[in-house]
Structures are given as structure tokens and as C-alpha cells.
C-alpha positions as CSV (number, residue, x, y, z in Angstrom):
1,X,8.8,-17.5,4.9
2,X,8.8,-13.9,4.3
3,X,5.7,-12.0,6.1
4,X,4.5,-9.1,4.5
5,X,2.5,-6.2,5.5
6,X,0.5,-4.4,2.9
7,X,-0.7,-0.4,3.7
8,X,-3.7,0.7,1.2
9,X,-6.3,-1.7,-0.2
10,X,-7.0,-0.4,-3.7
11,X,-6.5,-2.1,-7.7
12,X,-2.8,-1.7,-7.3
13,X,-2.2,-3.2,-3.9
14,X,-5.0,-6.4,-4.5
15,X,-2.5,-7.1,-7.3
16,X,0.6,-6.9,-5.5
17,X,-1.7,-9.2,-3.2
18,X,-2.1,-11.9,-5.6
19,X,0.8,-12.0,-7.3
20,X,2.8,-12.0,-3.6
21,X,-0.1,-14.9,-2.2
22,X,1.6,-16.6,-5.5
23,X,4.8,-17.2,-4.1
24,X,5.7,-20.2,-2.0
25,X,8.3,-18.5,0.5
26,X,5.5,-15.1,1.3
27,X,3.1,-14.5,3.4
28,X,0.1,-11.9,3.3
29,X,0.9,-10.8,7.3
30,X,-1.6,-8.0,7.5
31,X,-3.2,-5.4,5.2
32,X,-4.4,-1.9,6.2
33,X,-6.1,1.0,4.8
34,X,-7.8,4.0,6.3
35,X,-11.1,2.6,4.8
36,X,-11.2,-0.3,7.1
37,X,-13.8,-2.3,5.0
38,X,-11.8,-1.9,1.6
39,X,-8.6,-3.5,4.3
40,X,-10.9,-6.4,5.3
41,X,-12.5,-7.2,2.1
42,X,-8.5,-7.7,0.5
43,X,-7.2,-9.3,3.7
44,X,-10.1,-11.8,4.1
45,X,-9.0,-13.1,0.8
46,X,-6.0,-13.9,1.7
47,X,-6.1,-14.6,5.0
48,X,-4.8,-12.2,6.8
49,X,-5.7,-9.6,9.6
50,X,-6.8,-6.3,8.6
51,X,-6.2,-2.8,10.3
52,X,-7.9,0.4,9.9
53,X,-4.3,2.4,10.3
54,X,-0.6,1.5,9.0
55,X,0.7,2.2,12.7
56,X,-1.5,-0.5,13.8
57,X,-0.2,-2.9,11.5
58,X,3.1,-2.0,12.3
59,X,2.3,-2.2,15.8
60,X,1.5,-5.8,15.4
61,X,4.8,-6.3,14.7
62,X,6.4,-10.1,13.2
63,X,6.7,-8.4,9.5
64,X,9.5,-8.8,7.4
65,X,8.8,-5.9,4.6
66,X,6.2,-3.7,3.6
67,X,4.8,-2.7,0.8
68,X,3.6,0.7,0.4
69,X,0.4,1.6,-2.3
70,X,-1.7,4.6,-1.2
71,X,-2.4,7.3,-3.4
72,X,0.2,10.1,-4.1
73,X,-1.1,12.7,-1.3
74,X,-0.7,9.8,1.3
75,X,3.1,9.2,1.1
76,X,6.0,10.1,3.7
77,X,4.3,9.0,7.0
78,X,3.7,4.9,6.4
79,X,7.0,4.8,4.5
80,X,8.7,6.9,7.4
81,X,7.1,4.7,10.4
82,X,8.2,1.3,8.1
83,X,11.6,2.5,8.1
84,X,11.6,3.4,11.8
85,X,10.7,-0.1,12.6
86,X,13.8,-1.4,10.0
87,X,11.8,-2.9,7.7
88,X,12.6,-2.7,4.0
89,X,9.9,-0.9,1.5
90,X,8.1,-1.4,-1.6
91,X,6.4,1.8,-2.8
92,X,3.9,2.3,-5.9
93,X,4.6,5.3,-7.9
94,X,4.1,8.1,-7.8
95,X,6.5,9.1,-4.5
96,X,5.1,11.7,-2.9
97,X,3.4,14.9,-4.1
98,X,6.5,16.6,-3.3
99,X,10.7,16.5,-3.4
100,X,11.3,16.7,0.1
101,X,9.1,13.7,1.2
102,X,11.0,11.6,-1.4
103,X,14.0,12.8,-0.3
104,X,13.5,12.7,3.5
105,X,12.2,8.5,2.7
106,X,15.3,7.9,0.3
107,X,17.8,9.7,3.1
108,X,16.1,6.8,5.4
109,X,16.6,4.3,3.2
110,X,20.0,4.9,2.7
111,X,21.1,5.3,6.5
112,X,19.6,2.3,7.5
113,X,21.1,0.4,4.3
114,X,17.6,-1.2,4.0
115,X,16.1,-3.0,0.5
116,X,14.1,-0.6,-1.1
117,X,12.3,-1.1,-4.6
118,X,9.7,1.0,-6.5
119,X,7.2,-0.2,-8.9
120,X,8.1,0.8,-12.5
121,X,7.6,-2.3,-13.5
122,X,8.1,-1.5,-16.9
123,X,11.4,-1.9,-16.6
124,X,10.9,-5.6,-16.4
125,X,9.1,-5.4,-19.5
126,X,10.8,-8.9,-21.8
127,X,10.5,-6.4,-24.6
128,X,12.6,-4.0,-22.9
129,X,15.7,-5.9,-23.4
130,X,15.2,-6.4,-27.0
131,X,14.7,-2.9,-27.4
132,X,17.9,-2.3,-26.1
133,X,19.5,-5.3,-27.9
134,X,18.4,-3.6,-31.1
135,X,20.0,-0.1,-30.3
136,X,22.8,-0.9,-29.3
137,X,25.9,1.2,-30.4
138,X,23.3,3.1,-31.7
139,X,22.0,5.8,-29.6
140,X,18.7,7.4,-29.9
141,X,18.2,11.2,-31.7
142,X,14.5,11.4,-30.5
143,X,12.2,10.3,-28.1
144,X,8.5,10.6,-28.2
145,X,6.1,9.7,-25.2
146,X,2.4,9.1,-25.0
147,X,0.0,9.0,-22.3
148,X,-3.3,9.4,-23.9
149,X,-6.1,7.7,-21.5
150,X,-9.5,8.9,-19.4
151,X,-9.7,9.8,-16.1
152,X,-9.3,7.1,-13.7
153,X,-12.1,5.9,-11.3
154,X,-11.0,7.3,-8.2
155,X,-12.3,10.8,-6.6
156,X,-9.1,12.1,-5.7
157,X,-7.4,11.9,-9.1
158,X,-8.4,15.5,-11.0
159,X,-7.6,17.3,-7.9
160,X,-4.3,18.6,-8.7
161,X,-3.7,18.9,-4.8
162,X,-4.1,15.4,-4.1
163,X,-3.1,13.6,-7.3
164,X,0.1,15.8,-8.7
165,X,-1.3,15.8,-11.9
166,X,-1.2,13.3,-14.7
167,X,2.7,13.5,-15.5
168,X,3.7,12.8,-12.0
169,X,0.9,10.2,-11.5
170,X,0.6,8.3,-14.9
171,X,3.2,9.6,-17.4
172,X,6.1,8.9,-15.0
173,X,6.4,5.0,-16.5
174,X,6.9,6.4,-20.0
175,X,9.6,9.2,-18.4
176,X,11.3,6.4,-16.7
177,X,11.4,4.4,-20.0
178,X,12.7,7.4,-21.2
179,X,15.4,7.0,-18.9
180,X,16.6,3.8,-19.7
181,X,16.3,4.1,-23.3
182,X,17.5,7.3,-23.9
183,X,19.3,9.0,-20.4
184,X,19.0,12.1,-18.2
185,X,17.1,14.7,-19.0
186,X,18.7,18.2,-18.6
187,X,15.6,20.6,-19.6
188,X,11.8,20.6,-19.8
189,X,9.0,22.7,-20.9
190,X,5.6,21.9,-20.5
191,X,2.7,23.6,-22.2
192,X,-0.9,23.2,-21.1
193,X,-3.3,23.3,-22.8
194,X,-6.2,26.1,-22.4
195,X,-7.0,26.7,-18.5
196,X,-8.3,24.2,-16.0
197,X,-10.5,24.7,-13.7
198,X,-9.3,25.5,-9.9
199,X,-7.0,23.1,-8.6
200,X,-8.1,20.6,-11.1
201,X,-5.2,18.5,-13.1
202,X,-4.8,20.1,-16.9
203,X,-6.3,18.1,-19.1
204,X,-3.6,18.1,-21.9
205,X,-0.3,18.7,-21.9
206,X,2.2,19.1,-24.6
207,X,6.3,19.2,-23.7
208,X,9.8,19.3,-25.0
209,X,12.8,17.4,-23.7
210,X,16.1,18.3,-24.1
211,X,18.6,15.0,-23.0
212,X,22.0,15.5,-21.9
213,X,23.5,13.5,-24.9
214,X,21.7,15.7,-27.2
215,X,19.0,14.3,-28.1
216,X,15.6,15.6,-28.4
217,X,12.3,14.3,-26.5
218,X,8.6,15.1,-26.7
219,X,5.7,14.3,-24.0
220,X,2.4,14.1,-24.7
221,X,-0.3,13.5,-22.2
222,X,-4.1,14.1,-21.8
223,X,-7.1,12.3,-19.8
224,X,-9.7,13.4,-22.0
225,X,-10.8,9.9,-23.6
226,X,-13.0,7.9,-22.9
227,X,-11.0,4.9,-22.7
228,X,-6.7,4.5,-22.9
229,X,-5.5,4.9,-26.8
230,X,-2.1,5.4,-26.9
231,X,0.3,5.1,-24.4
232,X,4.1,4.4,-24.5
233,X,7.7,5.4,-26.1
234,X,8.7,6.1,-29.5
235,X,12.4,6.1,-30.2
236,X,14.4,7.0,-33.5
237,X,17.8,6.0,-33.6
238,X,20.1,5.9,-36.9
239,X,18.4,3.6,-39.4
240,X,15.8,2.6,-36.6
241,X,12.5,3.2,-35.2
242,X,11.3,1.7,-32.2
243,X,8.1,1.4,-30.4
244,X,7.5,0.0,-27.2
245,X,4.2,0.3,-25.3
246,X,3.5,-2.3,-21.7
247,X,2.2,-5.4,-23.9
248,X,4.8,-5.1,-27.5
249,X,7.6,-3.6,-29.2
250,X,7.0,-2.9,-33.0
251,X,10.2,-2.4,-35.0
252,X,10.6,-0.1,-37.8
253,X,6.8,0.2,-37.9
254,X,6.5,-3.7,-39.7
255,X,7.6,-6.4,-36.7
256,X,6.1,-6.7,-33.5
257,X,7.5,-8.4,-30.6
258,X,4.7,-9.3,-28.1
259,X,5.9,-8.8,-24.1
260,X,5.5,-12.3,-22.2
261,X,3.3,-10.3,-19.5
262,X,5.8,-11.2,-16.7
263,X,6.9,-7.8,-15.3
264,X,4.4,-7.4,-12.9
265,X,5.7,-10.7,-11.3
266,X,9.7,-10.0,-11.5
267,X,9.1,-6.5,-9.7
268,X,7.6,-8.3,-6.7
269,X,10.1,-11.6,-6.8
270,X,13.2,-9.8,-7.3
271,X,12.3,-7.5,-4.3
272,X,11.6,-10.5,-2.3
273,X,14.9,-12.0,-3.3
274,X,16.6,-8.6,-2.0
275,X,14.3,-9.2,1.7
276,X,15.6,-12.6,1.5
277,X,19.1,-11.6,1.5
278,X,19.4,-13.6,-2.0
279,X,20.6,-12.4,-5.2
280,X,18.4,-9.9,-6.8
281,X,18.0,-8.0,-9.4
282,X,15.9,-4.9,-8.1
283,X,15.8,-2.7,-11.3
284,X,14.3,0.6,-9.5
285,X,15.6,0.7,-6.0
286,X,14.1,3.9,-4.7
287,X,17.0,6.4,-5.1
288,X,16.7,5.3,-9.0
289,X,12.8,6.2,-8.6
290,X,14.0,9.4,-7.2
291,X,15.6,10.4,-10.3
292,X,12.6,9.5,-12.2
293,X,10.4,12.1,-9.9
294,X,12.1,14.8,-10.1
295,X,12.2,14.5,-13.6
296,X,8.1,14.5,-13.3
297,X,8.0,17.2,-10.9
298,X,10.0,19.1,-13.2
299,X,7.3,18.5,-16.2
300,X,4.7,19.2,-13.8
301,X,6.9,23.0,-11.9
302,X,7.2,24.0,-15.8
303,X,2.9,23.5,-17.1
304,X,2.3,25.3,-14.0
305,X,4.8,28.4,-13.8
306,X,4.9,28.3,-18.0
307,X,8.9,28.4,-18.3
308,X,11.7,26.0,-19.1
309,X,13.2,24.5,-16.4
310,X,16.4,22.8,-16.4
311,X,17.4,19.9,-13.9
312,X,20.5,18.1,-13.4
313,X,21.7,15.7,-16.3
């Protein structure tokens, strides 16, 4: 039995919570949050103790893993302090606010030789596969990514300061898509569009990708709806369009392929598997995530300074 302790108590972590409670060989060993009541309210559903802090919960001690889902200004300590006790991590996206936390937690990682896994669970996505059946030896010209949606409900999320902006907190699923489907990005520029107001996350954003294959990527992202319209991956390849969104892949604009809603389960049992010491097929481990937000952080570095800015291919 695998005993796992849970730090934050919002949406994302009560799902990790349910789908984790689902599994015979895991237990719900403690859940915290720095809003005590939201930690007690999750835990007393499941059974399990709640704490008011992530050091007391690692304090407790007798956990196996943790999984880490606070909101993006909340990173680097509770991943930090896991690691320091040995204990292998799941962390919700987005990483940190920042490179150097990121880095700092995947240099941890990596000395201590611990699982690690990161949830893009997009990349368990059934219809992911397909997608990549269907290119094949062909590879893709242009990419074109969506994140068109409404402000979520929480109060931190339009301060810039606290959130990192809509790229780095939403849009980084469809950049990691773009990854897999297309490879490393070598240049960004990100326009925004007219001025926000102080410290508050723009509220469009238009931007060019340049891949290091040479194909050509656009980004489009804005929180001004009133509800999610459009958001995914558009690929063109030769003779071949493709696009895939969380829920179905239409082909060449005529055949869709509905996803069998499962990635949100693999993520979790494939990182259990790797706690386990079983085989595993952890997709993001979090030095892949890494790759993912700088990529974000570049989008973000180039809407704020208004230049290009070229990273790594």
C-alpha cells in the first residue's frame, strides 16, 4: 500500500484525490493546505488527517510520495522539504513562477535519483497516439495553438505576480502538445494585446513560433470569454490536417476520433507504478516539464519586454 500525502486542497488536488482513493494499492495519508478548513473538508472525505501546513504533514512522517498542487506562486518550498525527506513528487503545472525554483527542484530530483512526474496529462490523451500514428513519416509545417477561455474562479489568477500569466498557467498543455507533435522550439515572440492594467495578466496574446526543424507555430491565448471556446492544437503536415483538443481528434476537418477520457487516470497510475518500483510509463517526469516551462516563460519574457527571444532548440 502506497500512502500518499497531498499539499493544497483546491479543484485540481480533490481530483487527484479521487482518482488516487480509486486505486486498490493507495492510500489518502494526509492532506494539507494553508486554508485549514478547505484541508479538512477534502481529507474528511477520504479519511485522512488534515494539516494546516505541508511541514506538518511531512512531519507526520509514514508517506510514501507526495503530490504537490498549489497555485503557481506557492512552488519551491513543499517540493524542496518533500525531497529533503526522500520522497518522490507529483507536481501540477505550472512549476513555479520562476526558472530557478524549477531548476533548483529538478537539480534535487536528480541527485537523489527520486520518481518525479508532472501533470500534463495531455500526453496520455488515447487520441494522442493516433495523432501521431497518422503523421508519421510525415512531419508537421505548421502548428497552431489555442487557449481561448474566461478567467478562472480563483482571486489570485489575474495578478500577474502570483499567477505568471495565462501562457505559463493555462497555455503550457497546448505548448507541451506542441512539443510532442511538432519538437523544440528555438524562437518566440509574443504580442499583447493593448495594455493591462498594473500587474494584471494581459488579456490577449498573439505569438509566433519558430521550431528547430523549421516549421512554423502560432499561439493564441486570451481570458476574455465568458466561458472556454476553443482550446487545443492545430497541426498541418503534407496532405494532412490534424486537430486535437483534451476530449477528440478531427482529421482533415471531416473524421473525428473521440478521446476515451482516461488520461487523467494514467498520469496518476503510471506515477504510482514508478513509487512502486514497477514498470512505468511516466510520460512527463519533471526534467521533461522543465523543458516545457521554459518554453512558457519564454512566451511570457517576450509579451512583457516586446522582443523576440530565442531559447535552446
Amino acid at each position: 500500500m502506497i500512502r500518499v500525502g497531498i499539499i493544497g486542497a483546491g479543484n485540481v488536488a480533490a481530483r487527484h484525490a479521487d482518482v488516487l482513493s480509486s486505486f486498490p494499492d493507495v492510500m489518502i495519508a494526509g492532506i494539507a493546505d494553508t486554508d485549514r478548513q478547505k484541508a479538512e473538508d477534502l481529507a474528511a472525505k477520504h479519511g485522512a488527517p488534515a494539516y494546516g501546513g505541508h511541514a506538518d504533514l511531512l512531519g507526520a512522517g509514514a508517506l510514501d510520495a507526495v503530490y504537490v498542487c498549489v497555485p503557481p506562486f506557492a512552488h519551491g518550498n513543499p517540493e524542496l522539504d518533500a525531497l529533503s525527506c526522500n520522497l518522490p513528487i507529483f507536481v501540477e503545472k505550472p512549476l513555479s513562477l520562476d526558472l530557478h525554483t524549477a531548476e533548483s527542484i529538478a537539480n534535487e530530483i536528480s541527485r537523489r535519483s527520486l520518481p518525479s512526474a508532472v501533470g500534463h496529462h495531455w500526453r496520455y490523451l488515447d487520441i494522442l497516439h493516433q495523432a501521431r500514428d497518422l503523421l508519421a513519416e510525415r512531419p508537421v509545417r505548421l502548428a497552431l495553438g489555442h487557449w481561448l477561455d474566461k478567467v478562472p474562479p480563483v482571486a489570485w489568477w489575474l495578478d500577474r505576480s502570483r499567477s505568471g500569466g495565462q501562457i505559463v498557467e493555462q497555455a503550457v498543455h497546448v505548448l507541451d502538445l506542441a512539443r510532442v507533435l511538432v519538437g523544440e522550439v528555438t524562437m518566440v515572440h509574443a504580442v499583447p494585446a493593448g495594455e493591462s492594467g498594473d500587474g494584471e495578466v494581459d488579456r490577449a496574446t498573439a505569438a509566433v513560433l519558430r521550431f528547430a526543424d523549421g516549421a512554423a507555430g502560432l499561439l493564441a491565448t486570451s481570458c476574455l470569454l465568458s466561458q472556454k471556446h476553443r482550446v487545443g492544437l492545430e497541426v498541418c503536415a503534407e496532405g494532412l490536417a490534424l486537430e486535437l483538443s483534451e476530449t477528440r481528434l478531427l482529421v482533415d476537418g471531416e473524421r473525428v476520433i473521440e478521446d476515451d477520457g482516461q488520461a487523467k487516470t494514467r498520469v496518476d497510475r503510471e506515477f504510482v507504478n514508478a513509487v512502486r518500483g514497477r514498470d512505468a510509463d511516466v510520460r512527463v517526469p519533471y526534467g521533461e516539464a522543465l523543458r516545457t516551462h521554459r518554453l512558457a516563460l519564454a512566451l511570457a519574457r517576450s509579451a512583457t519586454e516586446r522582443r523576440p527571444v530565442m531559447l535552446d532548440g
